[in-house]
VOGU-3710 file (C-alpha; in Angstrom, 3 decimals, decimal comma):
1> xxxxxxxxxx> -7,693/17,341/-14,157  -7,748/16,583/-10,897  -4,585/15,356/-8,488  -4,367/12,090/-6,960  -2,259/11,793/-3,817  -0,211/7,612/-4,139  1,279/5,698/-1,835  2,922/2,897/-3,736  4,808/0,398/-1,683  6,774/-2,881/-3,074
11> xxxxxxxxxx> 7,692/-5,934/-0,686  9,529/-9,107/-1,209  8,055/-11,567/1,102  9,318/-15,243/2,175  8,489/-18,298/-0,228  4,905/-19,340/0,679  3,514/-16,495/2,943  1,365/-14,346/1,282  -1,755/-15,936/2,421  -0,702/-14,988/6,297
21> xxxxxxxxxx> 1,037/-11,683/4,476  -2,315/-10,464/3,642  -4,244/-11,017/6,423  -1,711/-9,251/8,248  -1,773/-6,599/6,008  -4,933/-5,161/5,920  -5,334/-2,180/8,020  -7,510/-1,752/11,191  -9,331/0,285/11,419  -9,020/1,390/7,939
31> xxxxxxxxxx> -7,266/5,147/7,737  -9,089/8,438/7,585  -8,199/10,256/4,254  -7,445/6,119/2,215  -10,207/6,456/-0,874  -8,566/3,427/-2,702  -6,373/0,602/-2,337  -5,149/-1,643/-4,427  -2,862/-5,138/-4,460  -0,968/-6,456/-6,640
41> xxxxxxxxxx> 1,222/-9,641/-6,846  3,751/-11,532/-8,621  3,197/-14,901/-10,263  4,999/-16,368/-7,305  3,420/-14,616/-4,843  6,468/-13,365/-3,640  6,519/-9,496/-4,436  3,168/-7,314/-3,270  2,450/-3,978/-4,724  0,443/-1,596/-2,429
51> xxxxxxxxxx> -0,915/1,056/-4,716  -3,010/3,721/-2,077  -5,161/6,834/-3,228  -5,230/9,612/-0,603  -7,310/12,912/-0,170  -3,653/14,648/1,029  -0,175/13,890/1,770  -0,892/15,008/4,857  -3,914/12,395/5,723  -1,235/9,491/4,018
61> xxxxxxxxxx> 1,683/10,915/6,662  -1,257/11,067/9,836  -1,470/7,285/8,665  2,162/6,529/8,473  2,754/7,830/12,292  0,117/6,391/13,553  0,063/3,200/16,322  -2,098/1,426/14,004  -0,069/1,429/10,924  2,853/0,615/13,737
71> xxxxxxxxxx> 0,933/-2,157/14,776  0,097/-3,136/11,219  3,828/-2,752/10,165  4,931/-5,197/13,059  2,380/-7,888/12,287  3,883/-8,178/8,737  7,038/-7,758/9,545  7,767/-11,492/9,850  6,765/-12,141/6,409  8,897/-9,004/4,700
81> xxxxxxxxxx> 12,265/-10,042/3,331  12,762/-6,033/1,658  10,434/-3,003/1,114  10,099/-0,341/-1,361  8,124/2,771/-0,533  7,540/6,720/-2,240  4,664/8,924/-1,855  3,416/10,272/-5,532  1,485/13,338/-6,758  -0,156/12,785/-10,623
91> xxxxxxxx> -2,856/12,470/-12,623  -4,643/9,596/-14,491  -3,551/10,127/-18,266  -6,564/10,347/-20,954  -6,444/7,060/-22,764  -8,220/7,374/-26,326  -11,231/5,290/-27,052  -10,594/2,188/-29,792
//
């Protein structure tokens, strides 16, 4: 089975910003080592799930440090009432067929 290198990070943002939230959020240029990327939302719009697949912690940390992911971090910073973030090593589980 093969490894899968996750960043999965959790923000509450203010009432009626995740429209501006997300276009903030998207990286530029996108990140060397980022296979997949995934959002996810509450019903109110008001907590956003980053869910990140990486070839190595090491290409996820080269992100982290670098001046665009500062830049990033400081355009949504605004719209961020409280963040969540962990770095994850695991596997996709084998889900039987129905």
């Amino acid at each position: 089975m093969e490894d899968h290198f996750v960043w999965v990070t959790t923000r509450r943002i203010k009432p009626g910003t995740l429209e501006e939230f997300e276009r903030a959020w998207r990286p530029d240029p996108y990140p060397q080592g980022l296979r997949r990327a995934y959002a996810y939302w509450s019903e109110d719009g008001q907590e956003i799930t980053g869910v990140s697949f990486w070839d190595s912690k090491e290409a996820c940390d080269s992100w982290r440090a670098s001046g665009p992911e500062a830049l990033r971090r400081a355009a949504i910073a605004p719209y961020v009432v409280e963040e969540r973030e962990g770095f994850y090593r695991g596997r996709e589980l084998a889900v039987p067929a129905r």
